[in-house]
N, CA, C and O of each residue as an XYZ file, in Angstrom:
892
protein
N      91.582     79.361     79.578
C      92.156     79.769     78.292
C      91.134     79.543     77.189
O      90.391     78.562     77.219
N      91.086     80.605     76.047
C      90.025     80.559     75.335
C      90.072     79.897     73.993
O      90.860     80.407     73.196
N      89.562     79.129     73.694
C      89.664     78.012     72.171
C      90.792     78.840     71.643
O      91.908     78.322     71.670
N      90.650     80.206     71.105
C      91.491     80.843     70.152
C      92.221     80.924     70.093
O      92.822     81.017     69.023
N      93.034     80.966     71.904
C      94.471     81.109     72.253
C      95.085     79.446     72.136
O      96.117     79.018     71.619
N      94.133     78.856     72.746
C      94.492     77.190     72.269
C      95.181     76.865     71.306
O      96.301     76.355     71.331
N      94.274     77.264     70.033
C      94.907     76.788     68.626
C      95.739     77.798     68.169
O      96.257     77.710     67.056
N      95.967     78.950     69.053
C      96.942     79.584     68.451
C      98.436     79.256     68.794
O      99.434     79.535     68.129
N      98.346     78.556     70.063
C      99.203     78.055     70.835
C     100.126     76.910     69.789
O     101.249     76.934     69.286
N      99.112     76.053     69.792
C      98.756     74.911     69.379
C      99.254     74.664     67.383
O      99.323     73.585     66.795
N      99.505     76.012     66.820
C     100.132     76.366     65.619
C     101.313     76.918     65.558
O     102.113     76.762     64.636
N     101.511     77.747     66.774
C     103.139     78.231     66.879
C     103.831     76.462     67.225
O     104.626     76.031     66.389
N     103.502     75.629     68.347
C     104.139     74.936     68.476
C     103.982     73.803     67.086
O     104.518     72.757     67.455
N     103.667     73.707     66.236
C     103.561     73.072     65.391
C     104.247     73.423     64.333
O     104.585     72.539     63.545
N     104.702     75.190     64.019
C     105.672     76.047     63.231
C     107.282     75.451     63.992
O     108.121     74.606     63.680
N     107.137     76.266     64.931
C     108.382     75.442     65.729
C     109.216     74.290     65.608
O     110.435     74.142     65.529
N     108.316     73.573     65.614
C     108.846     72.093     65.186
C     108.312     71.551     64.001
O     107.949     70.379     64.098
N     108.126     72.262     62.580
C     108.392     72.285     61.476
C     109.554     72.727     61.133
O     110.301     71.967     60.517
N     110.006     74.164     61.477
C     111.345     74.557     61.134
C     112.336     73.623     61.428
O     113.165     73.348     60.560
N     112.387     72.881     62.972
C     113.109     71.835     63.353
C     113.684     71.143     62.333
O     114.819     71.035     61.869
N     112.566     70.689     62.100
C     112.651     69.387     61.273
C     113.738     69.845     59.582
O     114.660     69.301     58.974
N     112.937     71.093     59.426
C     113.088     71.359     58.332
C     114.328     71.328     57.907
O     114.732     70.780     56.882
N     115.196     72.163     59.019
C     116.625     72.274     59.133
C     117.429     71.614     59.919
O     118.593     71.956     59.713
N     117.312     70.749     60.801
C     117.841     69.916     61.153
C     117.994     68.362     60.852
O     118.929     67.606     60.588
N     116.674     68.259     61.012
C     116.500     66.666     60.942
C     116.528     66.239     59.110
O     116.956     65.153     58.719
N     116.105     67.091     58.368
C     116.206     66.806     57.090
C     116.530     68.067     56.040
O     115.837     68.784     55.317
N     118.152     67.936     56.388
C     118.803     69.511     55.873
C     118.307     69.881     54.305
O     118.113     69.033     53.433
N     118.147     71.308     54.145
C     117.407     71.587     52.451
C     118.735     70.999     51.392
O     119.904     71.362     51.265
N     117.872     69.877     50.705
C     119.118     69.662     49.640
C     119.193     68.165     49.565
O     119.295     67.504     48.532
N     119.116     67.641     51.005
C     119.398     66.641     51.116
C     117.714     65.528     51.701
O     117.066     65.889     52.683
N     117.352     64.369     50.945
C     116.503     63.703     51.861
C     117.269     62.660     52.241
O     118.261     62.150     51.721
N     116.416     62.314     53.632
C     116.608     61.041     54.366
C     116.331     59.720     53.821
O     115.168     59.353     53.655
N     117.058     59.182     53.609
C     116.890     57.552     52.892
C     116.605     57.841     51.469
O     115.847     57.065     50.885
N     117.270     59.184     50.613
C     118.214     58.476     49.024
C     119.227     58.660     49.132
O     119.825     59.225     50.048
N     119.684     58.099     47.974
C     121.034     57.408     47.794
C     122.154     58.241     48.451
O     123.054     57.760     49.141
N     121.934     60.015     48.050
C     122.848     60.836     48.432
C     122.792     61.061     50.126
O     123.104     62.223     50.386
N     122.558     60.465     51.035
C     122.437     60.721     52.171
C     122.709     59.835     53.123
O     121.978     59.348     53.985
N     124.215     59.621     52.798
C     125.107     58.547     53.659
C     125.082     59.176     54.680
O     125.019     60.402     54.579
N     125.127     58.509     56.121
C     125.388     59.240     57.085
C     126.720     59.634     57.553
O     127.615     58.808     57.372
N     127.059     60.901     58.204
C     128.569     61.083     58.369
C     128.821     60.174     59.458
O     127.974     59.849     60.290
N     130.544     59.599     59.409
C     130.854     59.263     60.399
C     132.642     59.687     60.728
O     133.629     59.314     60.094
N     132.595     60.244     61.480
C     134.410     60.499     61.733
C     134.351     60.443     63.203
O     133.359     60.630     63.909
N     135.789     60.104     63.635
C     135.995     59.815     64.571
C     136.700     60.871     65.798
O     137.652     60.797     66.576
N     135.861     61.662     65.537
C     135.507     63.163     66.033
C     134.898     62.830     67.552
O     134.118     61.953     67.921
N     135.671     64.040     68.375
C     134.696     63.800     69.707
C     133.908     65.322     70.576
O     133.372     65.353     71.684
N     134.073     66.247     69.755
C     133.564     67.694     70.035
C     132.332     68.110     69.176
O     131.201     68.433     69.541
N     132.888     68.006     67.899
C     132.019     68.870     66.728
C     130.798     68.000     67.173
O     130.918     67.040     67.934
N     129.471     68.464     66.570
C     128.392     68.718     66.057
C     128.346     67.863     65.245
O     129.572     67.767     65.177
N     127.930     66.971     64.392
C     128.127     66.650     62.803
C     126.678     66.576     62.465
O     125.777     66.148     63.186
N     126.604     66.992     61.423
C     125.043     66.779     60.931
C     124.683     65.289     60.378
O     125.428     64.310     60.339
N     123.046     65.423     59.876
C     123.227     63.491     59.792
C     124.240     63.454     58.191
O     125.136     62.703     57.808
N     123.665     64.470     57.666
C     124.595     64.181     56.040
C     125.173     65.950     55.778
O     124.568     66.810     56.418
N     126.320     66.395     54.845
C     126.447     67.264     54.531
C     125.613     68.267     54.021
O     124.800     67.767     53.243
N     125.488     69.426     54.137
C     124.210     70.486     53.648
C     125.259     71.246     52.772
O     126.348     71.729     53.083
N     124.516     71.195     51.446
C     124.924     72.321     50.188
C     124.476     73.337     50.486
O     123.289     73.507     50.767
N     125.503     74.362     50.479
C     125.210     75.814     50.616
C     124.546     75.942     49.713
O     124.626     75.245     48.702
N     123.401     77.267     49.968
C     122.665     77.781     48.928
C     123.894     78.976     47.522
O     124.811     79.685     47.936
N     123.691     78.911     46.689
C     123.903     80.266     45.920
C     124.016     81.181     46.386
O     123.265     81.321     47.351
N     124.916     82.327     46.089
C     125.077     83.242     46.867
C     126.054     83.972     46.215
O     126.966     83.388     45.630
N     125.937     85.769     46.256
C     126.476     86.862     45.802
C     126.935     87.764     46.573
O     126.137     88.685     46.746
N     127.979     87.872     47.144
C     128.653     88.740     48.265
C     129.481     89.923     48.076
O     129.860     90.231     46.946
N     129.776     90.579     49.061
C     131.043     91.095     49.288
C     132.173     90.985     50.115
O     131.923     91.165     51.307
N     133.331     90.745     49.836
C     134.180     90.799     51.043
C     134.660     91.903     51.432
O     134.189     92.959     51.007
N     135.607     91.876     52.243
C     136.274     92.786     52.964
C     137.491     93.672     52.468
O     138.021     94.490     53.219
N     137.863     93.485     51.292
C     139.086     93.998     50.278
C     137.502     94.455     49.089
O     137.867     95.209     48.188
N     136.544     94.235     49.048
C     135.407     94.564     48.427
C     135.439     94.265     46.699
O     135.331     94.908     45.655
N     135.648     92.932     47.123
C     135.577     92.174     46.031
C     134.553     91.111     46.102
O     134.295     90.602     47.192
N     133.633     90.542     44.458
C     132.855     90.050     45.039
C     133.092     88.384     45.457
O     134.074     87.875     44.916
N     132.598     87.842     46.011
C     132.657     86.500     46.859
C     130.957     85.744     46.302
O     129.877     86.311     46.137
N     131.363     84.199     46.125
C     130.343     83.466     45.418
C     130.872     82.205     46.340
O     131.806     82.353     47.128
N     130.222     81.018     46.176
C     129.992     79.637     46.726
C     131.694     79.260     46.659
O     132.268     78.655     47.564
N     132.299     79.699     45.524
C     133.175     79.240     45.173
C     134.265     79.493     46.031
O     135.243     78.750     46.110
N     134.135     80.361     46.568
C     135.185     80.918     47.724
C     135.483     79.818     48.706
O     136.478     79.848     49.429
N     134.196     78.407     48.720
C     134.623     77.777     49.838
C     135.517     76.564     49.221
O     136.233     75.825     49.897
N     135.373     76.509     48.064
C     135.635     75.346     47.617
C     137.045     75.042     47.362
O     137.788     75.938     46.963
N     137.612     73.464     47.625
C     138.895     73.357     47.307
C     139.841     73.956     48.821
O     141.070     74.018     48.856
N     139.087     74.273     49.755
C     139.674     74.209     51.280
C     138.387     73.918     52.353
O     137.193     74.095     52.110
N     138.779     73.595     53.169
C     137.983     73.879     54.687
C     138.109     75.061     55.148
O     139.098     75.793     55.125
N     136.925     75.264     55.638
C     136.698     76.482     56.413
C     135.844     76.476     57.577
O     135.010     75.635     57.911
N     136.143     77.413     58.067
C     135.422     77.595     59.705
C     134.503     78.874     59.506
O     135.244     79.854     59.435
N     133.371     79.179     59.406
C     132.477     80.709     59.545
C     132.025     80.839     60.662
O     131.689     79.898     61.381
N     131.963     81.965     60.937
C     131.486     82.880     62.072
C     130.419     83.579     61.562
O     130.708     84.287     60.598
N     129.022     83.596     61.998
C     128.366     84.273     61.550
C     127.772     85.687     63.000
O     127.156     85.536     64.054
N     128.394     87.027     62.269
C     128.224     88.116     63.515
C     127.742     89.499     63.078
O     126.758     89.640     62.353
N     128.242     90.192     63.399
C     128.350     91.717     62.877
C     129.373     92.477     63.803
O     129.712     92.155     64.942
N     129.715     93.365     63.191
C     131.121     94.118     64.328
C     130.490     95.117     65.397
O     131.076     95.373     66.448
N     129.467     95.571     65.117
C     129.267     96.544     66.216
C     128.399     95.255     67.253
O     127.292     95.524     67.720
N     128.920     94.180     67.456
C     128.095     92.942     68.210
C     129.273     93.503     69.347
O     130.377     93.983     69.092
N     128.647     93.271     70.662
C     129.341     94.034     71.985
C     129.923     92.714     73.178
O     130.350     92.762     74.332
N     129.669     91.582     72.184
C     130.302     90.624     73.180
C     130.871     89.449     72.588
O     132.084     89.336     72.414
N     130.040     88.575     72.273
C     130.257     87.359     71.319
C     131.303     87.685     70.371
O     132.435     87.266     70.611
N     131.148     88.177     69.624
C     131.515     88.629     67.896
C     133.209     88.756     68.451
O     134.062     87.905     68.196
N     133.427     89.887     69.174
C     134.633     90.275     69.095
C     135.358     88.697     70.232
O     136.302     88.018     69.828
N     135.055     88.583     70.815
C     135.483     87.286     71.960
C     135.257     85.736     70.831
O     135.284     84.922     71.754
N     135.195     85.448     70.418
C     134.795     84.344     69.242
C     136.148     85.015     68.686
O     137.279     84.640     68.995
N     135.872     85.944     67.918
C     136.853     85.826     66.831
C     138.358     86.050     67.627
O     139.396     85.578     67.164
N     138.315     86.811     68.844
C     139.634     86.946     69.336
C     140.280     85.235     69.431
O     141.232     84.732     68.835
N     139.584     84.803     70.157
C     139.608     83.474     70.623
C     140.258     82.149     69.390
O     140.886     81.121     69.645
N     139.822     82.674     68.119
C     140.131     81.967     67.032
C     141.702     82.481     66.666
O     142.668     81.754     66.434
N     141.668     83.642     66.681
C     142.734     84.389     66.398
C     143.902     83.654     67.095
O     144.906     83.339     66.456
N     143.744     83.353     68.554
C     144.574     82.991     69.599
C     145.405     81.781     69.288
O     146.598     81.492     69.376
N     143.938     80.988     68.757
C     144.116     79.561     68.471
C     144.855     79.360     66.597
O     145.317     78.305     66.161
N     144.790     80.271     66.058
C     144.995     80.023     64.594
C     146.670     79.369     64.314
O     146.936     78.522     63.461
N     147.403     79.842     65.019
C     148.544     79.005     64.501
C     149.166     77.331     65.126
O     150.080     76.588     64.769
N     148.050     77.270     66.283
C     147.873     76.060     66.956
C     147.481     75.065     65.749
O     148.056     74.062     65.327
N     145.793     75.978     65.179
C     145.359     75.130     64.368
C     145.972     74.872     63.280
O     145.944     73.687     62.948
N     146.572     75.650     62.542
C     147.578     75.642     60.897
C     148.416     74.415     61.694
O     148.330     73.457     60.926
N     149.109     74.043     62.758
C     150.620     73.041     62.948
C     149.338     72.019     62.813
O     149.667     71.073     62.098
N     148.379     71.942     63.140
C     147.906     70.843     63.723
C     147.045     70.452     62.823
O     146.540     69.393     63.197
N     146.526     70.891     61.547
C     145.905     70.403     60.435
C     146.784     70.446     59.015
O     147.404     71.444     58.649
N     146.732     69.298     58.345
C     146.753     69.102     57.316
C     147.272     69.861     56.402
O     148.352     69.660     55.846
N     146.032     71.361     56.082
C     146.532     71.511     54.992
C     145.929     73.435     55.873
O     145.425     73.176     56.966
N     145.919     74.467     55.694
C     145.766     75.518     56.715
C     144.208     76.028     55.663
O     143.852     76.299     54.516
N     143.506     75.831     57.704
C     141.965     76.348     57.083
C     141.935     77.490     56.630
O     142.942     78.136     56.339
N     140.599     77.937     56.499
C     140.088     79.772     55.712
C     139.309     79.435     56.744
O     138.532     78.484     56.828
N     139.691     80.699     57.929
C     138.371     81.792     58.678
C     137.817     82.739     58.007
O     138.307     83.704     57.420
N     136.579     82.327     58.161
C     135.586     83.335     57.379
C     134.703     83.632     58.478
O     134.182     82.826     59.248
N     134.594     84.932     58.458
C     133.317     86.395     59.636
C     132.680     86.628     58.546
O     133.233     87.096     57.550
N     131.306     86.295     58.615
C     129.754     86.682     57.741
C     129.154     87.466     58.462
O     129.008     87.054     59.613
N     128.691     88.564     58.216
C     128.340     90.104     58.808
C     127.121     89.914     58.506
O     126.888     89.580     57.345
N     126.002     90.069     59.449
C     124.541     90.206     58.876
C     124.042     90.923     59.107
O     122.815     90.953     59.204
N     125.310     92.377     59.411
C     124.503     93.796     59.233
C     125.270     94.781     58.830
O     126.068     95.579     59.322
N     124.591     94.384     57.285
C     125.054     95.297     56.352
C     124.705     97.202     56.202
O     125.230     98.002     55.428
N     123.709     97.427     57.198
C     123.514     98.717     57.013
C     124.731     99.661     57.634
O     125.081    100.735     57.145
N     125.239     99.106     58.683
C     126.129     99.422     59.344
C     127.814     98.650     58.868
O     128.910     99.207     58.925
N     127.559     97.473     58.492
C     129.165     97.057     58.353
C     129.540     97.524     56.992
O     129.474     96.656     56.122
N     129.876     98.575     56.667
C     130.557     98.875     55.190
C     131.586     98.219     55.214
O     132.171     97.724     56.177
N     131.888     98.203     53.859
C     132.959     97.454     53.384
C     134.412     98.010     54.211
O     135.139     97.057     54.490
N     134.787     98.926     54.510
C     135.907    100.106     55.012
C     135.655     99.415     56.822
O     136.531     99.063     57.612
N     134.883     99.418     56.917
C     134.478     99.070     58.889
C     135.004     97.666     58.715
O     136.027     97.191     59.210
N     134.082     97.058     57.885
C     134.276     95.431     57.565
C     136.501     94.820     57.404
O     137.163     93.812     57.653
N     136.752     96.206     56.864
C     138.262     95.760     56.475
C     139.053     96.026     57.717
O     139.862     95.207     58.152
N     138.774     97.349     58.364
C     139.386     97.557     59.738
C     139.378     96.336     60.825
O     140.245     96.171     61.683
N     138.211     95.499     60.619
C     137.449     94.338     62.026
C     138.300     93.224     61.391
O     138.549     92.392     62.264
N     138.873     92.867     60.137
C     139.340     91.616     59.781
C     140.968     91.767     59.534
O     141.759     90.825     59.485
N     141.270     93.097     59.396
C     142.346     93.411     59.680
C     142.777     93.416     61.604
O     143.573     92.684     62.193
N     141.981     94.425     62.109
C     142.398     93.797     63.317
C     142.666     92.750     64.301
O     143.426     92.720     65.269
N     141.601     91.638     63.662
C     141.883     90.174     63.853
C     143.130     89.542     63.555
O     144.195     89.217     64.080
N     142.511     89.518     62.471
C     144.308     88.915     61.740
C     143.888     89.062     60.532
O     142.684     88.896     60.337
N     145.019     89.510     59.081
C     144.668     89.867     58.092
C     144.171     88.740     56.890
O     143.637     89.052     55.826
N     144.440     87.565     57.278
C     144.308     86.509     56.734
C     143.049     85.419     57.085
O     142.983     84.198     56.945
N     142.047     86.458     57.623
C     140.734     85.895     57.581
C     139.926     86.572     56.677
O     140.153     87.780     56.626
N     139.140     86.197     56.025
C     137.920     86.855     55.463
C     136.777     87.185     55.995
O     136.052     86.441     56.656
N     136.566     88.444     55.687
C     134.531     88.964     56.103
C     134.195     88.777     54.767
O     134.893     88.527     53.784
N     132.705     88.986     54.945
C     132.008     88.961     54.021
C     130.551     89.609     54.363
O     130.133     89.775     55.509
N     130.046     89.853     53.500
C     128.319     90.759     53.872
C     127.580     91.071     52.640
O     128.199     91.080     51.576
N     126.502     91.290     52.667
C     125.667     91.553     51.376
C     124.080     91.835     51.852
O     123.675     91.866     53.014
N     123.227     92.049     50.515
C     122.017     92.288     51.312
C     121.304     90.603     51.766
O     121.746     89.474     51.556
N     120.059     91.073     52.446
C     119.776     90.487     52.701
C     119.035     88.959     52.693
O     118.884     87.952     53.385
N     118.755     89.440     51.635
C     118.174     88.692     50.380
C     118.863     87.806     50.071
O     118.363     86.808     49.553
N     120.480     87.921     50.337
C     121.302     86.846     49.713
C     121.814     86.077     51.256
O     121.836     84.852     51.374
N     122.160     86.913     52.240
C     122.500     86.469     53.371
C     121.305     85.328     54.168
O     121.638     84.201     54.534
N     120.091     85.814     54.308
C     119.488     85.076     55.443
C     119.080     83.469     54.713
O     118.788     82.583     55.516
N     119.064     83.077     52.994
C     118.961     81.713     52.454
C     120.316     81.146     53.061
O     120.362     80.048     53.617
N     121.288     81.885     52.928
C     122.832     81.522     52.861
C     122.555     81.041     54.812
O     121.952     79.980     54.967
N     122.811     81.495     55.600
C     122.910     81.365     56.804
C     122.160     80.125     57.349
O     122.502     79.260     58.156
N     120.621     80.395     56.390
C     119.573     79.276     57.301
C     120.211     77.926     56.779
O     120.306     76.942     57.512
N     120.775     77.945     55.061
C     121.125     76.326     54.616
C     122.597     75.936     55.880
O     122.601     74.778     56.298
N     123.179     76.422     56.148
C     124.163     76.313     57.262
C     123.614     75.946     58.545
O     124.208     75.440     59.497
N     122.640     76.204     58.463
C     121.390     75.654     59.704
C     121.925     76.827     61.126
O     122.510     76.549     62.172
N     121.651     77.565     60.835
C     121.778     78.602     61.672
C     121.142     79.868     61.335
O     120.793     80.099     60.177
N     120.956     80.783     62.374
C     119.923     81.756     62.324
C     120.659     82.887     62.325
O     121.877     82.980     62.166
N     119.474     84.169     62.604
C     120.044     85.434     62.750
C     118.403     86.319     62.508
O     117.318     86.067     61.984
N     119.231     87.776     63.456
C     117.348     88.199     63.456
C     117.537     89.734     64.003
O     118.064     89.879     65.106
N     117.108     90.910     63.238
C     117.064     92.472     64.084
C     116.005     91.489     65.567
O     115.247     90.520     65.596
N     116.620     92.562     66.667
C     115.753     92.490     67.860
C     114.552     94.051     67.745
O     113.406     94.291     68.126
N     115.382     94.629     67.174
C     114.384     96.339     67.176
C     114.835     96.923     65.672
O     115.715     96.450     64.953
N     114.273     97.689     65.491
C     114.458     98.840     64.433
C     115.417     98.793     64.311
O     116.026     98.983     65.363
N     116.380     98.507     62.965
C     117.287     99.415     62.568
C     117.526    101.051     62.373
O     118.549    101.568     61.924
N     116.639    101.555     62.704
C     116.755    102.924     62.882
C     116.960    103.316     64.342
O     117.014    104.479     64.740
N     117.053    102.386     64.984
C     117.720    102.839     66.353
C     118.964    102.928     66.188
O     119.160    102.123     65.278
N     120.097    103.438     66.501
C     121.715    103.759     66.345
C     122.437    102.367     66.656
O     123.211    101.781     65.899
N     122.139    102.073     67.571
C     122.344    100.550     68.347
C     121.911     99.813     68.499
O     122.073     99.310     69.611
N     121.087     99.194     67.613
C     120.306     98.354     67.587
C     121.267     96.926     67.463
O     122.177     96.915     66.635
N     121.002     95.672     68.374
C     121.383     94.660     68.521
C     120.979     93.771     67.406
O     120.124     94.276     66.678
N     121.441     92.358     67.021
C     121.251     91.509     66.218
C     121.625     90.434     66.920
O     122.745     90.316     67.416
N     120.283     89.192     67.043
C     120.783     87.999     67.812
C     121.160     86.977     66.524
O     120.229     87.005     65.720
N     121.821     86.433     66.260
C     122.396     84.993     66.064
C     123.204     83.780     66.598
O     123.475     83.613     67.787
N     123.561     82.943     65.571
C     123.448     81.602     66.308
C     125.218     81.987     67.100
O     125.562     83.169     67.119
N     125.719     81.426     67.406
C     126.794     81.659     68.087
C     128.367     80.291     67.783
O     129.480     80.102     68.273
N     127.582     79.719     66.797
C     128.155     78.100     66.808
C     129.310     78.750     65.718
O     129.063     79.829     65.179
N     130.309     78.180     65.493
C     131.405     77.852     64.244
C     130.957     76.648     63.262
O     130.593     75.510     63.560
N     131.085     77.205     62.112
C     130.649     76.240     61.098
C     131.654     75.370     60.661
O     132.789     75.841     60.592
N     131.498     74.337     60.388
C     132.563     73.866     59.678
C     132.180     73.423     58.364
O     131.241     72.635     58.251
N     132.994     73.972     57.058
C     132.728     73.732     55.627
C     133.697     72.855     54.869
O     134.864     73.200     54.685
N     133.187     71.700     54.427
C     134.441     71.251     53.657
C     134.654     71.744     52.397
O     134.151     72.778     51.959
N     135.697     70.712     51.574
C     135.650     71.467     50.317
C     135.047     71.775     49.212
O     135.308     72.650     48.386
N     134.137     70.917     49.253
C     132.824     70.613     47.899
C     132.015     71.893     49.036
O     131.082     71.415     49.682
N     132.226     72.984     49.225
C     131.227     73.862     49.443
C     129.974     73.213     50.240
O     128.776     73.327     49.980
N     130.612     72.493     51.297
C     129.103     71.942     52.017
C     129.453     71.989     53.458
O     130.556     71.460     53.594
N     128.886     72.477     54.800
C     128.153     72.448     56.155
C     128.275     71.019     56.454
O     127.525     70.176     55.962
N     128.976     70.827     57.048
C     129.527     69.345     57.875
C     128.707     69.099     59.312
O     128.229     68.065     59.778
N     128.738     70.536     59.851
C     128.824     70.421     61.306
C     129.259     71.872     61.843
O     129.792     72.774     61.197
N     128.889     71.856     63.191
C     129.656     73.126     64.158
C     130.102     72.807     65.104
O     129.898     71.707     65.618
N     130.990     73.906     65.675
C     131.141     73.444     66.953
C     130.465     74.405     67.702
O     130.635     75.616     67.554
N     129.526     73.776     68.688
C     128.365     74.725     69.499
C     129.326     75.466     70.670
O     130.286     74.872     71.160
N     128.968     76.767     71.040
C     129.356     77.358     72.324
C     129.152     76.655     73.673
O     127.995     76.266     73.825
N     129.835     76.443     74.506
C     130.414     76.001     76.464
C     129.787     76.870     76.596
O     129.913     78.017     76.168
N     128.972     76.370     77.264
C     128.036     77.409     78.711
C     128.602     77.032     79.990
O     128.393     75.960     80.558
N     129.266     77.891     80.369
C     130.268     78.180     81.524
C     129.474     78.777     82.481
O     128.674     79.454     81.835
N     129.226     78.919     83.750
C     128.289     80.032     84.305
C     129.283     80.803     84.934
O     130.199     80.373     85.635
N     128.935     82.492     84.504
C     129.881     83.350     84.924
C     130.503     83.759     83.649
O     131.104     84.834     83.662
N     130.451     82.963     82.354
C     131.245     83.601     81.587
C     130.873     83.447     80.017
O     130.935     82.238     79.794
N     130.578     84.006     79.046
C     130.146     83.850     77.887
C     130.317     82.571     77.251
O     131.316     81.865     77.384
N     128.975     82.210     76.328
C     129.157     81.382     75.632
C     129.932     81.197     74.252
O     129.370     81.423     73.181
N     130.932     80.877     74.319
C     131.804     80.635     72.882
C     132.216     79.159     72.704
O     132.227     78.296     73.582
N     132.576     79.020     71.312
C     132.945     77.903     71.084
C     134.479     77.568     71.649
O     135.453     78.319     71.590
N     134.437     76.657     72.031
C     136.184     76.127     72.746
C     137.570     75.867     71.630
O     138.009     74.785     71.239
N     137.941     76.932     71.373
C     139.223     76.628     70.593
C     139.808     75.277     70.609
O     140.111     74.751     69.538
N     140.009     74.615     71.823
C     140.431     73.535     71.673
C     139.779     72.437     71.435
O     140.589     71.510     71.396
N     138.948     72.160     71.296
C     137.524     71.639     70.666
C     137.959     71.423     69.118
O     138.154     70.361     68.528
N     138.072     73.080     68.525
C     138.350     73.076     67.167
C     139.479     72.214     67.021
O     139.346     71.122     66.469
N     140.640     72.627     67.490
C     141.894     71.678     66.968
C     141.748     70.385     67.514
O     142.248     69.484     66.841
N     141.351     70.163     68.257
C     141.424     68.549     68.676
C     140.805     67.861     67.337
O     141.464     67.048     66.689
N     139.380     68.283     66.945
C     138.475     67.814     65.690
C     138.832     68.248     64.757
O     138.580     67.428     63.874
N     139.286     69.066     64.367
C     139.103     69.529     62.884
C     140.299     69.186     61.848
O     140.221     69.522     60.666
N     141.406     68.496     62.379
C     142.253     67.624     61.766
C     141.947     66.383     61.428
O     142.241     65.890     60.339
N     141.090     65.562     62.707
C     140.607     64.436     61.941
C     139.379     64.417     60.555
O     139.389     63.538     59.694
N     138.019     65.987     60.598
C     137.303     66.150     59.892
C     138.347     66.349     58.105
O     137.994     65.964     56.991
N     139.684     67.104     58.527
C     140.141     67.260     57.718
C     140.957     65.953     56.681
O     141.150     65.984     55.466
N     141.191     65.245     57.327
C     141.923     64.425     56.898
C     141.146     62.857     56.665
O     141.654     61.979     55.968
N     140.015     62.727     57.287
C     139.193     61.746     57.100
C     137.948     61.672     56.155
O     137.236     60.691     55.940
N     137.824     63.265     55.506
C     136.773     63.827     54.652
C     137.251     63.878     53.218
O     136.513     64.320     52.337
């Protein structure tokens, strides 16, 4: 192998585990060891929890009744996001069915009744009219949301999660990979935690509904 490929090697893995760090180990917003960066603790046994809460970035949207949507939308409830797009051919629709299934489990079994929110990160294709049909067919009492991009991919990464074209959008069908996890938001508009997808072999990775309700009453009520 030739010096060049070495250090080229040798800089991706060093990007790699910068981003890591960047977004995981020391979420944007928050540093490690000041004052604001108590560590979470609840007595949770599924979720994810991050070491401290992550402030959503700013943000200018649209929803799905095509009205606009700001930070404020989270605030003053918990919420769960999905981050997908509707023409997604596996995940997207199986996630959200799956929530759907579970939603009145979760309302008896929490507190005070969360906001599902579907974040679309493909806006060339999800119009607002497509966007209302996919959240209506779910159940009408979840929210989408979408915008350009510019506002979406800050918004997604402070949530510590990704998203990415695989090819051209000028292909008809062009796929979009993202993260696959459920977010969980409390009410001061901040990223708690997710709950990551079961890798089952034989059968898609989604997050476990019952996962959610087992945790997300104590996140609710102990936060």
């Amino acid at each position: 192998m030739t010096q060049k490929k070495i250090t080229g090697i040798v800089a991706f893995v060093a990007l790699v585990v910068g981003i890591y760090v960047a977004t995981i180990i020391a979420p944007p917003g928050v540093q490690t060891g000041s004052p604001d960066a108590e560590q979470q603790t609840f007595n949770t046994e599924y979720v994810q929890l991050f070491p401290q809460p992550r402030a959503l970035t700013d943000f200018a949207l649209i929803d799905h009744n095509n009205q606009p949507v700001d930070k404020s939308v989270f605030t003053g409830k918990w919420s769960l996001l999905f981050v997908g797009y509707t023409y997604c051919p596996d995940v997207c629709p199986t996630t959200m069915a799956a929530i759907n299934s579970a939603y009145k489990d979760l309302v008896s079994a929490t507190p005070a009744e969360p906001q599902v929110v579907f974040l679309s990160v493909d806006p060339k294709r999800d119009t607002i009219e497509r966007l209302n049909e996919y959240m209506n067919f779910f159940n009408p009492a979840f929210i989408g949301m979408t915008g350009e991009h510019k506002e979406l991919f800050p918004l997604v990464r402070s949530m510590g999660m990704m998203y990415a074209m695989t090819e051209s959008t000028d292909t008809p069908d062009y796929l979009i990979d993202h993260s696959a996890s459920i977010v969980v938001i409390n009410p001061q508009a901040q990223v708690v935690g997710r709950f990551k997808p079961q890798h089952t072999p034989g059968q898609l990775a989604i997050s476990d509904t019952d996962q959610i309700i087992a945790d997300l009453p104590i996140l609710m009520s102990q936060g």
